[in-house]
Structure formats: structure tokens, C-alpha cells
ChimeraX commands (.cxc) that place a marker at each C-alpha (Angstrom):
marker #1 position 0.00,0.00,0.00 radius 0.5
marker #1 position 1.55,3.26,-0.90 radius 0.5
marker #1 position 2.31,5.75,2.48 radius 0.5
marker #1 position -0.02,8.77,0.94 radius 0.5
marker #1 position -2.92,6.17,0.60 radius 0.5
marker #1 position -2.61,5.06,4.37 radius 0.5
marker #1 position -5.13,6.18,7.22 radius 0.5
marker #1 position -4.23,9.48,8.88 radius 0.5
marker #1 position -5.02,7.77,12.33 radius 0.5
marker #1 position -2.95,4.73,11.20 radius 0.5
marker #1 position 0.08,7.07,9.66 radius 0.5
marker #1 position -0.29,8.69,13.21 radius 0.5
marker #1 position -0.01,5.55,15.55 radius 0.5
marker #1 position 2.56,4.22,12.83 radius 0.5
marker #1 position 4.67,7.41,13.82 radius 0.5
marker #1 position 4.41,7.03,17.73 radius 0.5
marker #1 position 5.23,3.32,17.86 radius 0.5
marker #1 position 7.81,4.29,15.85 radius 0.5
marker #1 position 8.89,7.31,17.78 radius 0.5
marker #1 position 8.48,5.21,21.20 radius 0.5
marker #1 position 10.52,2.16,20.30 radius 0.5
marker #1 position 13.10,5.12,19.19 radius 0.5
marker #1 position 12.96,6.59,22.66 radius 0.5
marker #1 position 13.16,3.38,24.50 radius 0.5
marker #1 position 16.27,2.20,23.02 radius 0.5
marker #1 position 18.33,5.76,23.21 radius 0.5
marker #1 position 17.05,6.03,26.98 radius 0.5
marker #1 position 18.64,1.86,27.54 radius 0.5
marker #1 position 21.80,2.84,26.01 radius 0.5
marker #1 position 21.81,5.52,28.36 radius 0.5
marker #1 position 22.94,2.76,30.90 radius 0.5
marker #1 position 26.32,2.26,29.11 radius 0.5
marker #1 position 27.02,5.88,28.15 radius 0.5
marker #1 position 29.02,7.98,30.39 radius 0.5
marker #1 position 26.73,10.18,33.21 radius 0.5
marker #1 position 27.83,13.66,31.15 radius 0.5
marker #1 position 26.51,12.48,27.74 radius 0.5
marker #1 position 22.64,11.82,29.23 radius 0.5
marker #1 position 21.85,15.36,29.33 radius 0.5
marker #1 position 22.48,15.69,25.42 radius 0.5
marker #1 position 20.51,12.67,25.06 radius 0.5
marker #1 position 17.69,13.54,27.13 radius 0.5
marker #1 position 17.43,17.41,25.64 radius 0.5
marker #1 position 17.26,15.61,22.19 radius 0.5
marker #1 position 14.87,12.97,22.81 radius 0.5
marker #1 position 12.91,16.34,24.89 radius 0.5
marker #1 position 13.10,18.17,21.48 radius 0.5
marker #1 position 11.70,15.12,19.51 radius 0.5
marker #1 position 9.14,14.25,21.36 radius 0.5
marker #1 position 8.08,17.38,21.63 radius 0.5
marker #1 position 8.02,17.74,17.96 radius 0.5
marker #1 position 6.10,14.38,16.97 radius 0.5
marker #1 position 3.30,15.25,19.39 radius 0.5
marker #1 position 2.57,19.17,18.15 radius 0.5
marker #1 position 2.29,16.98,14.69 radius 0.5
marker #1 position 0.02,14.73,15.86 radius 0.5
marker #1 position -1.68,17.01,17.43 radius 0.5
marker #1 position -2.06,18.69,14.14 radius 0.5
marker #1 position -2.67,16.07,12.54 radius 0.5
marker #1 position -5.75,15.73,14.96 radius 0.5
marker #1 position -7.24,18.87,14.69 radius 0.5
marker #1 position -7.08,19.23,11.29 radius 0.5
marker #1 position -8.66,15.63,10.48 radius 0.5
marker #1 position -11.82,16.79,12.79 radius 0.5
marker link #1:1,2 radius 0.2
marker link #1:2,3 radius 0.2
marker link #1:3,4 radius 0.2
marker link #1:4,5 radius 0.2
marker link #1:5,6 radius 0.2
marker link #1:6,7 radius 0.2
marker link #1:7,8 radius 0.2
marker link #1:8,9 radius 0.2
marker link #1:9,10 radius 0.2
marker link #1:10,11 radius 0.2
marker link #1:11,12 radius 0.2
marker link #1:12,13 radius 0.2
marker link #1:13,14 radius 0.2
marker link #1:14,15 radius 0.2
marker link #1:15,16 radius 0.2
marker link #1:16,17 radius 0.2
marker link #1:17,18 radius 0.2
marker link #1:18,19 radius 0.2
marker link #1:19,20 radius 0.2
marker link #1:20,21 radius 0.2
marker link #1:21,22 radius 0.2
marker link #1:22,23 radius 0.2
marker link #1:23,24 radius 0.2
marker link #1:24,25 radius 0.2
marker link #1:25,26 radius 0.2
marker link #1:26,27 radius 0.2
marker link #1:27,28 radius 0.2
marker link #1:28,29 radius 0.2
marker link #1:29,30 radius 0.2
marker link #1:30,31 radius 0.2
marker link #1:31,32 radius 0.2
marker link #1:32,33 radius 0.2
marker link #1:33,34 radius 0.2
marker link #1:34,35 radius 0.2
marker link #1:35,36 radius 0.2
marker link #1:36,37 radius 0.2
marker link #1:37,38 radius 0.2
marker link #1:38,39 radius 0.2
marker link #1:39,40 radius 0.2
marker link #1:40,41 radius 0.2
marker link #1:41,42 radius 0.2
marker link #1:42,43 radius 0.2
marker link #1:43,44 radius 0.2
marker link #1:44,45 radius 0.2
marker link #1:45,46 radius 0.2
marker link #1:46,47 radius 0.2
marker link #1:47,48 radius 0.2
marker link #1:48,49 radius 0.2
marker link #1:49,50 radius 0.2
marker link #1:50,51 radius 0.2
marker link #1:51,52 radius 0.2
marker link #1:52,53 radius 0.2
marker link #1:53,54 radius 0.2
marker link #1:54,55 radius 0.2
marker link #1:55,56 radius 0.2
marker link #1:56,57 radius 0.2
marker link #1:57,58 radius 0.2
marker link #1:58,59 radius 0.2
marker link #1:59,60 radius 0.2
marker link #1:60,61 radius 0.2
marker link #1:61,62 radius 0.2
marker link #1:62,63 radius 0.2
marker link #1:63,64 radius 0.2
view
């Protein structure tokens, strides 16, 4: 099935699953990264996060 063609609400739970198996691996590597490097990590997993839910969000309001 071709991306465009796919369900907006599937696209959108495609995109979190994919976002929170993302997260959950960078935040168990954490356990083998020195203590100084975690603050990087977590201010760019912060940033993304942040970022994939204001487009789903979008993505919700403007599919209402």
C-alpha cells in the first residue's frame, strides 16, 4: 500500500510506535554511556518528542 494512501489515524499511531521504540532504546543505552553524555541525550529525545506530538496534534485537529 503506498504511504499517501494510508489512514491518517494509522500514519499517526505508525509514527508514535515508531517514535516510542526510538525513545526506548536511546534512553537503555543511556545505561552504558558515560553520566555527562545523558543530558544531550535527554534534551534531544525532549526536542523530539516534543516535535512528533505538536504533529500529531495537528494532525488531529485538522482531520476533525
Amino acid at each position: 500500500m503506498d504511504p499517501q494512501e494510508t489512514d491518517p489515524e494509522e500514519q499517526a499511531e505508525a509514527l508514535a510506535e515508531q517514535t516510542l521504540r526510538s525513545t526506548r532504546e536511546r534512553l537503555a543505552a543511556l545505561d552504558s554511556a558515560p553520566t555527562t553524555e545523558h543530558v544531550a541525550v535527554f534534551d534531544t529525545l525532549h526536542q523530539e518528542l516534543s516535535g512528533v506530538l505538536g504533529a500529531l496534534d495537528q494532525d488531529a485537529n485538522t482531520s476533525r
